[in-house]
N, CA, C and O atoms as a DFTB+ gen file, in Angstrom:
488 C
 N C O
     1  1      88.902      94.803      54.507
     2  2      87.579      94.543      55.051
     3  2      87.655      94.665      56.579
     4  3      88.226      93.860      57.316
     5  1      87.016      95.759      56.954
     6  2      86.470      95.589      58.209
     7  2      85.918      94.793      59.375
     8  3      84.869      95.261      59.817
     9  1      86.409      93.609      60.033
    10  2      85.621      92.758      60.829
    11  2      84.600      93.364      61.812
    12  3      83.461      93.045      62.154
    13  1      85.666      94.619      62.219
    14  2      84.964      94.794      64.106
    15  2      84.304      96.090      63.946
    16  3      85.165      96.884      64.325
    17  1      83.151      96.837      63.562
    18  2      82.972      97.896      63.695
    19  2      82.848      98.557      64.551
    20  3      82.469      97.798      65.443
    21  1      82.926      99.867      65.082
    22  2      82.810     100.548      66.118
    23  2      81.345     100.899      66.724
    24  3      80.347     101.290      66.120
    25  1      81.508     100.667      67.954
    26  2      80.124     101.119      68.793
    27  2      79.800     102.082      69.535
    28  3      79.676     101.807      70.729
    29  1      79.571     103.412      69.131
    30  2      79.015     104.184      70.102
    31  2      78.036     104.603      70.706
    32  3      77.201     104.961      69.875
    33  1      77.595     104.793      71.994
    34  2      76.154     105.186      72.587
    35  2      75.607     106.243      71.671
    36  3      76.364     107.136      71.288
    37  1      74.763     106.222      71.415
    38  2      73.375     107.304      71.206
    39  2      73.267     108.186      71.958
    40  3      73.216     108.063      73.182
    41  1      73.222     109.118      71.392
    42  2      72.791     110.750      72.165
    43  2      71.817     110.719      72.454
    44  3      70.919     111.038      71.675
    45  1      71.626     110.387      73.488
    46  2      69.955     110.559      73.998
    47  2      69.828     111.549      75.254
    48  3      70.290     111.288      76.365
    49  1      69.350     112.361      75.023
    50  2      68.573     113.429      76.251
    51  2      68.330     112.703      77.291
    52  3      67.372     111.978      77.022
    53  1      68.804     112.478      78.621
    54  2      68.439     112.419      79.745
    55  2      67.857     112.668      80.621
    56  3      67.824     111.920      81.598
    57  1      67.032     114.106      80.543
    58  2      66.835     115.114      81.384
    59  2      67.599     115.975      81.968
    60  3      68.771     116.087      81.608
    61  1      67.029     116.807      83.069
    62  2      67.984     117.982      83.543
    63  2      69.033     117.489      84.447
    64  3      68.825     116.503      85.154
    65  1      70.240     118.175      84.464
    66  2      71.046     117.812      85.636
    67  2      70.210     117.751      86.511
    68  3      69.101     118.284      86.555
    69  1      71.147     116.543      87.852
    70  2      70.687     116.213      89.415
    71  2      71.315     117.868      89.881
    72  3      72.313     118.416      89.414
    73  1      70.691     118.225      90.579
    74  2      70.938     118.901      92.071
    75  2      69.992     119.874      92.749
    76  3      69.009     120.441      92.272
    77  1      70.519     119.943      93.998
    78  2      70.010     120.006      95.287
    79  2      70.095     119.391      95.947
    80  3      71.193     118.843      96.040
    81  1      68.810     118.939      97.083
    82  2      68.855     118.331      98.414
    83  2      67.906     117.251      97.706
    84  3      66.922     117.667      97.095
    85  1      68.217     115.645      97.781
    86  2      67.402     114.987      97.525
    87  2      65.807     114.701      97.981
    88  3      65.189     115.341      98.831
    89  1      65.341     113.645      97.240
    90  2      63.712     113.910      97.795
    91  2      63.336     113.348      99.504
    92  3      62.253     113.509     100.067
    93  1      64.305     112.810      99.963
    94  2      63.972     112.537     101.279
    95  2      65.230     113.286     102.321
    96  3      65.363     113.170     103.539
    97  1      65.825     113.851     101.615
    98  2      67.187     114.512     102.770
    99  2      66.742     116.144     103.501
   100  3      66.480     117.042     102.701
   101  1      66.695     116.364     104.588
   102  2      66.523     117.592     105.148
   103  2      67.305     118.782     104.853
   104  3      68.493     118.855     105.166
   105  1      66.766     119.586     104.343
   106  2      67.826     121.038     104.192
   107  2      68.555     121.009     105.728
   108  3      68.266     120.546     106.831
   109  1      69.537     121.686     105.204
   110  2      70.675     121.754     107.007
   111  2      70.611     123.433     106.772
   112  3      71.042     124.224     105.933
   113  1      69.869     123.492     107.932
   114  2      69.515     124.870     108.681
   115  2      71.005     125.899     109.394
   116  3      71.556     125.516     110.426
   117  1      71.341     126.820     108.861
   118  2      72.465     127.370     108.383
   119  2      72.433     128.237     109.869
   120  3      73.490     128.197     110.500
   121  1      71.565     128.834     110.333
   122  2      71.170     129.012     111.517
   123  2      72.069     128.584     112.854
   124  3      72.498     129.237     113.805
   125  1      72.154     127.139     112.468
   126  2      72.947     126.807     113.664
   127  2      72.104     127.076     115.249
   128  3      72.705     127.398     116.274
   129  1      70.451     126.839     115.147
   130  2      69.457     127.046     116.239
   131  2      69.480     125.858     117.268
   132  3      69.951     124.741     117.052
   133  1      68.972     126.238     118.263
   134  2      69.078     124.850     119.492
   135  2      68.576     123.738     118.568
   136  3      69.311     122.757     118.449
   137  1      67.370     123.766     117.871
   138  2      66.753     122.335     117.045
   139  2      67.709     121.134     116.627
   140  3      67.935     119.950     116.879
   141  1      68.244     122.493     115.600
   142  2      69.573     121.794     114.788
   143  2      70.324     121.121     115.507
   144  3      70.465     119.903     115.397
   145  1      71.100     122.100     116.623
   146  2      72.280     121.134     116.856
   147  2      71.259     119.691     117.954
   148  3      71.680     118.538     117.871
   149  1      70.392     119.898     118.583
   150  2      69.714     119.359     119.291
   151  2      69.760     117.839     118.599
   152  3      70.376     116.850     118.995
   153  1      68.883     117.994     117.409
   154  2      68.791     117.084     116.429
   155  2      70.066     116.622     116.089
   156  3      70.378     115.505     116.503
   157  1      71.061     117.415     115.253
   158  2      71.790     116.291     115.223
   159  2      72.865     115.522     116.075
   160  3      73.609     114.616     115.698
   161  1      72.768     116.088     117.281
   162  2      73.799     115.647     118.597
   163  2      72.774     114.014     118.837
   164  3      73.413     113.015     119.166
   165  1      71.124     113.883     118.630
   166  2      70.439     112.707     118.844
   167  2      71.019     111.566     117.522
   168  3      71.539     110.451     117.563
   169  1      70.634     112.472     116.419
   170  2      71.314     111.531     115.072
   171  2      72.277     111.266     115.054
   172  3      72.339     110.073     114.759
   173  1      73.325     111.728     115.223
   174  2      74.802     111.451     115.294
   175  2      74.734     109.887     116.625
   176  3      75.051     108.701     116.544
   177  1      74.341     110.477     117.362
   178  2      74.313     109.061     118.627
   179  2      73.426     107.883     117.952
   180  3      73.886     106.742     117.915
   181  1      72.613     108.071     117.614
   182  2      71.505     107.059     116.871
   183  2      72.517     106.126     116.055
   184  3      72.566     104.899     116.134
   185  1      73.324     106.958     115.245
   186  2      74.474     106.526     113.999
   187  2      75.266     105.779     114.494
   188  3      75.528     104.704     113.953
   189  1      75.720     106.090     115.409
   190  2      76.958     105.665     116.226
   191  2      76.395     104.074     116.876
   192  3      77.063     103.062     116.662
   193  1      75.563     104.046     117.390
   194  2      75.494     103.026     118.025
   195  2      74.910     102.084     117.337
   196  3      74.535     101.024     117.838
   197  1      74.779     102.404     116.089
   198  2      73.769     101.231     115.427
   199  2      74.984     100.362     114.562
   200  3      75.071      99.158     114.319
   201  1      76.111     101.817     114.117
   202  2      77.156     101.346     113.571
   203  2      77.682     100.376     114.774
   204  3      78.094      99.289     114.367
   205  1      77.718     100.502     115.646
   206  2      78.582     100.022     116.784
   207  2      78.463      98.353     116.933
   208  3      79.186      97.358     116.881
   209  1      76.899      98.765     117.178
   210  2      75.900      97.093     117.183
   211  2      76.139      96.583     116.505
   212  3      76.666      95.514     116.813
   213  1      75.895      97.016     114.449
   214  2      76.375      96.239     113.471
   215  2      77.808      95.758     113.678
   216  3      77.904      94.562     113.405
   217  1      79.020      96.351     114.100
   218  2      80.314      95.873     114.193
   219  2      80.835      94.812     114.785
   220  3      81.760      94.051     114.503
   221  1      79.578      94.949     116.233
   222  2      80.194      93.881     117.554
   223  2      79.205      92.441     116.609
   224  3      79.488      91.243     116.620
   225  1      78.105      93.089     115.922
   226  2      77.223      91.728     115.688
   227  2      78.323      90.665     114.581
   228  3      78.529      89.465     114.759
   229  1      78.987      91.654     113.288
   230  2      79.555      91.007     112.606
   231  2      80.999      90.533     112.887
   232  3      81.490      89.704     112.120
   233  1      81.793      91.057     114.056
   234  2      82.956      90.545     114.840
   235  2      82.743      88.903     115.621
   236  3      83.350      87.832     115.588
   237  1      81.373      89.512     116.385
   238  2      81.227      88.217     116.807
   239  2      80.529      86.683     116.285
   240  3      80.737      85.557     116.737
   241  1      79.838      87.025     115.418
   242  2      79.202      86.312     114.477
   243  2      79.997      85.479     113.774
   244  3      79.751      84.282     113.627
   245  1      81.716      86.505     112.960
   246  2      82.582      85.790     112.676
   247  2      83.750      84.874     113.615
   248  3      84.576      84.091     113.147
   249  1      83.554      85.213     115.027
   250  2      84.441      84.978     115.920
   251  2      83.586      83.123     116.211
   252  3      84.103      82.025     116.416
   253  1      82.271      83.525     116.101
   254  2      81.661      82.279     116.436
   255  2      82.055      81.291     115.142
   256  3      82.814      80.339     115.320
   257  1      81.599      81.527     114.096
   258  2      82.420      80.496     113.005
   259  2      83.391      80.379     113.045
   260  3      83.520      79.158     112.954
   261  1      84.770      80.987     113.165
   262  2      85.723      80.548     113.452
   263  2      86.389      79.275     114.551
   264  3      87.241      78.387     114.506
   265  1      85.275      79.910     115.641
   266  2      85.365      78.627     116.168
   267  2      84.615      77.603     116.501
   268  3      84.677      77.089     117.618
   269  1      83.728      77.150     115.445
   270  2      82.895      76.264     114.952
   271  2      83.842      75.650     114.158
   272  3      84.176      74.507     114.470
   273  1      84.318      76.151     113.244
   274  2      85.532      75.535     112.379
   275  2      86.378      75.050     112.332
   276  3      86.839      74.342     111.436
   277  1      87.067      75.547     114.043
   278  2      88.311      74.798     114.760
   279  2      88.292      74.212     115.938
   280  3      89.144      73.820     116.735
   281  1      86.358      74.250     115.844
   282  2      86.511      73.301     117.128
   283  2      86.379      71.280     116.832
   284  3      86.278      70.498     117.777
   285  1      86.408      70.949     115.724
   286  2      87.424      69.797     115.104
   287  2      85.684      68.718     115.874
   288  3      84.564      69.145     115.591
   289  1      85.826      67.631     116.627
   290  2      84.734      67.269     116.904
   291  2      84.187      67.021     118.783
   292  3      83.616      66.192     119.492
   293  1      84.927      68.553     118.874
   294  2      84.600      68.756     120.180
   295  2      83.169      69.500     120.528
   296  3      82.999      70.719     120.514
   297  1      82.454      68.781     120.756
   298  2      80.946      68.830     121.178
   299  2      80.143      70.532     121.715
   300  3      79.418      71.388     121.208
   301  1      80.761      70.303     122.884
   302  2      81.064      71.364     123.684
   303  2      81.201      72.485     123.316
   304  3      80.260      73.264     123.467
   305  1      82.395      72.914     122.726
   306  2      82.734      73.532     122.057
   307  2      81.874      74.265     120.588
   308  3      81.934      75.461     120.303
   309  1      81.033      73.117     119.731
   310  2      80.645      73.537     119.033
   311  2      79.328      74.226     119.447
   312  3      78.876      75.209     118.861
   313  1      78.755      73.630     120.500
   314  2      77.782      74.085     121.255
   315  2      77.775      75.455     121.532
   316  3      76.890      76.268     121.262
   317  1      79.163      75.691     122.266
   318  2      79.300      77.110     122.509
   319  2      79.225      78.300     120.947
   320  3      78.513      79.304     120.927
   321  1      79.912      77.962     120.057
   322  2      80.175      78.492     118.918
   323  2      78.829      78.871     118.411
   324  3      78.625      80.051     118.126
   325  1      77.705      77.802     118.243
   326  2      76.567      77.805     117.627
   327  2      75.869      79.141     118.746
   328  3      75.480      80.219     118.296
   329  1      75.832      78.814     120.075
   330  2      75.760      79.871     120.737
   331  2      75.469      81.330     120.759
   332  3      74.511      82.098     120.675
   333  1      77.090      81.342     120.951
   334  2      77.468      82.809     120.182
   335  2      76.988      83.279     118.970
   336  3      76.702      84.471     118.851
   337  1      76.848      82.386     117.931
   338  2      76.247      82.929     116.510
   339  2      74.940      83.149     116.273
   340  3      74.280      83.684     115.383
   341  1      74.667      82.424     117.621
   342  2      72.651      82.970     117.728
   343  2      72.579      84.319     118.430
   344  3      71.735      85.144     118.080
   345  1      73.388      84.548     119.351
   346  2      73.567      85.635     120.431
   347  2      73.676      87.001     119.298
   348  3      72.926      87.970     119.176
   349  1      74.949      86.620     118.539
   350  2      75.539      88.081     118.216
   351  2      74.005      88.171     117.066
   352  3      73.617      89.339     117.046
   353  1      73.357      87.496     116.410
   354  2      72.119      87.478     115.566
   355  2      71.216      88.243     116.398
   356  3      71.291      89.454     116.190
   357  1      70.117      87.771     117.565
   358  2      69.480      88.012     118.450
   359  2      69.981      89.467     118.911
   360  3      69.075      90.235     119.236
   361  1      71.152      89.901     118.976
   362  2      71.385      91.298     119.469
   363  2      70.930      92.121     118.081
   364  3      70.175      93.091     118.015
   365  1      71.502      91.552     117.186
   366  2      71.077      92.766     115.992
   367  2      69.451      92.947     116.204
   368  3      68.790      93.944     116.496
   369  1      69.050      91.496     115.924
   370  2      67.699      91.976     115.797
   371  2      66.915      92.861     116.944
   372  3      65.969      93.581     116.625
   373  1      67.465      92.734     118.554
   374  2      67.077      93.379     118.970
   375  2      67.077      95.099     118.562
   376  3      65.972      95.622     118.419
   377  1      68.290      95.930     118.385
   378  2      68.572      96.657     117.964
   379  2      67.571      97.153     116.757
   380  3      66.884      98.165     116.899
   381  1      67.550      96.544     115.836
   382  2      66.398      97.031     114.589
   383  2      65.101      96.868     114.833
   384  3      64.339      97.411     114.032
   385  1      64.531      96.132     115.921
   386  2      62.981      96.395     116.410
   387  2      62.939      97.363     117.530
   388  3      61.879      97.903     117.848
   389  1      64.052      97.599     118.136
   390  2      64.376      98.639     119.030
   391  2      64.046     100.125     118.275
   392  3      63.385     101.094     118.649
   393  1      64.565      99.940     117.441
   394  2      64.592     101.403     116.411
   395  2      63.242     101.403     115.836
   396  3      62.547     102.413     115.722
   397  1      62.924     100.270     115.496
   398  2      61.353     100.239     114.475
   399  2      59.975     100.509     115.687
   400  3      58.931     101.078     115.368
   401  1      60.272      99.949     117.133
   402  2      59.244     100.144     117.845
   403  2      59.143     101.822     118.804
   404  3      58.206     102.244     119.481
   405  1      60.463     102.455     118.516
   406  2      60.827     103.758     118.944
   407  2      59.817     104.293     118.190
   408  3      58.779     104.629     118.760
   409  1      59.990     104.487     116.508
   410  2      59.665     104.906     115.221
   411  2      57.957     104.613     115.547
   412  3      57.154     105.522     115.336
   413  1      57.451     103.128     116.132
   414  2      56.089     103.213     116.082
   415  2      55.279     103.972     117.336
   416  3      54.183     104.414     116.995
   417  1      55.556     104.135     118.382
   418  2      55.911     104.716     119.669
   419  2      55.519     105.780     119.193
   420  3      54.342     106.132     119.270
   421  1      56.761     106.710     118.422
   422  2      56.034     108.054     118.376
   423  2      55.227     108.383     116.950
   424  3      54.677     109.457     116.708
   425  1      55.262     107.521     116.286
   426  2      53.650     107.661     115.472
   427  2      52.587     107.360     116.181
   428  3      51.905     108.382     116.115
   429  1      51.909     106.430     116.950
   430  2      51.132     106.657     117.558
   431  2      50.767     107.754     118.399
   432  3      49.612     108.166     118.516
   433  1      52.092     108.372     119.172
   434  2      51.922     109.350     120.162
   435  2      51.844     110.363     119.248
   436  3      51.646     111.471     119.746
   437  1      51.916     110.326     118.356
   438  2      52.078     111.729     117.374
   439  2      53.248     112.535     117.957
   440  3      53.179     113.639     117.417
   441  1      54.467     112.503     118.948
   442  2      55.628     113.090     118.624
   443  2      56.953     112.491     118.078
   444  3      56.905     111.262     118.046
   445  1      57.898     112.921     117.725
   446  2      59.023     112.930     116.767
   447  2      60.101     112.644     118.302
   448  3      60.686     113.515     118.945
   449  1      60.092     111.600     118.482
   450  2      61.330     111.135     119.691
   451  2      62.789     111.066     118.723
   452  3      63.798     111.510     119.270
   453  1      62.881     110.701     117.765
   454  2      64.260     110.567     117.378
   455  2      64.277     112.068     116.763
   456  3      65.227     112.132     115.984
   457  1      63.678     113.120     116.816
   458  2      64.533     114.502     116.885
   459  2      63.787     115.425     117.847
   460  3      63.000     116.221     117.335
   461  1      63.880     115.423     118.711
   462  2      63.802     116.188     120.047
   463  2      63.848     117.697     119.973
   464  3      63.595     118.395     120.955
   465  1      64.082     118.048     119.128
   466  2      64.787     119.854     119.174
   467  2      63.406     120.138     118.311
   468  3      63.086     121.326     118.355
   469  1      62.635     119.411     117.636
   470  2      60.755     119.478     116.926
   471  2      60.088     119.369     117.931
   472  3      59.366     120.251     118.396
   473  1      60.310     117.934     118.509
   474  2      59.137     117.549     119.771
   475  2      59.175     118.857     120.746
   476  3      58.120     119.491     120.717
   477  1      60.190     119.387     121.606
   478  2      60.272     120.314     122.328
   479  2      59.662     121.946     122.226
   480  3      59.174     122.662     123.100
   481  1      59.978     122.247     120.409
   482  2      59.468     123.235     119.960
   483  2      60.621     124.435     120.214
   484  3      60.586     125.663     120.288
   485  1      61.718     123.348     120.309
   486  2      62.957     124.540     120.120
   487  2      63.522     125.186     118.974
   488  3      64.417     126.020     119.114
């Protein structure tokens, strides 16, 4: 007698394979035209520094608990800690309304500031 029977998935149709360029990703212009590299020499920097911000925010954020943790019941000290953990917070957020008020900036103006090599008409 059998206790455990076996379980296999169902053949079920999925639809068609994925591929291409997804529904929000830009074809990359093979061209190699001022736009392109224009554009992504801005994106690449955009990337970079946001990664950067996120790094110093979560270095220091943890640097501040740490020494919240070992600062035992020195006042002062925790003062400073709490500090820092508002600081390295307050920078991120600057950073992401920085980016969101860029983004509203040029919707209103109707041009494209975070790719420059469109706005210009290169």
């Amino acid at each position: 007698m059998k206790l455990i029977k076996s379980i296999f998935a169902a053949n079920i149709p999925l639809g068609e394979p994925i591929s291409g360029i997804g529904k929000y990703q830009q074809a990359t212009d093979l061209t190699n035209n001022t736009s392109s590299i224009l554009n992504q020499y801005v994106s690449t920097i955009i990337t970079s520094l946001s990664v950067m911000a996120s790094l110093a925010f979560a270095i220091y954020f943890i640097l501040g608990g740490l020494k919240w943790i070992t600062a035992g019941d020195k006042e002062a000290t925790i003062k400073e800690a709490k500090d820092q953990m508002v600081h390295s917070a307050l920078g991120l957020i600057v950073v992401v309304v920085a980016y969101f008020i860029i983004g509203l900036i040029g919707g209103v103006l109707g041009i494209n500031i975070l790719q420059p090599g469109i706005m210009l008409g290169l």
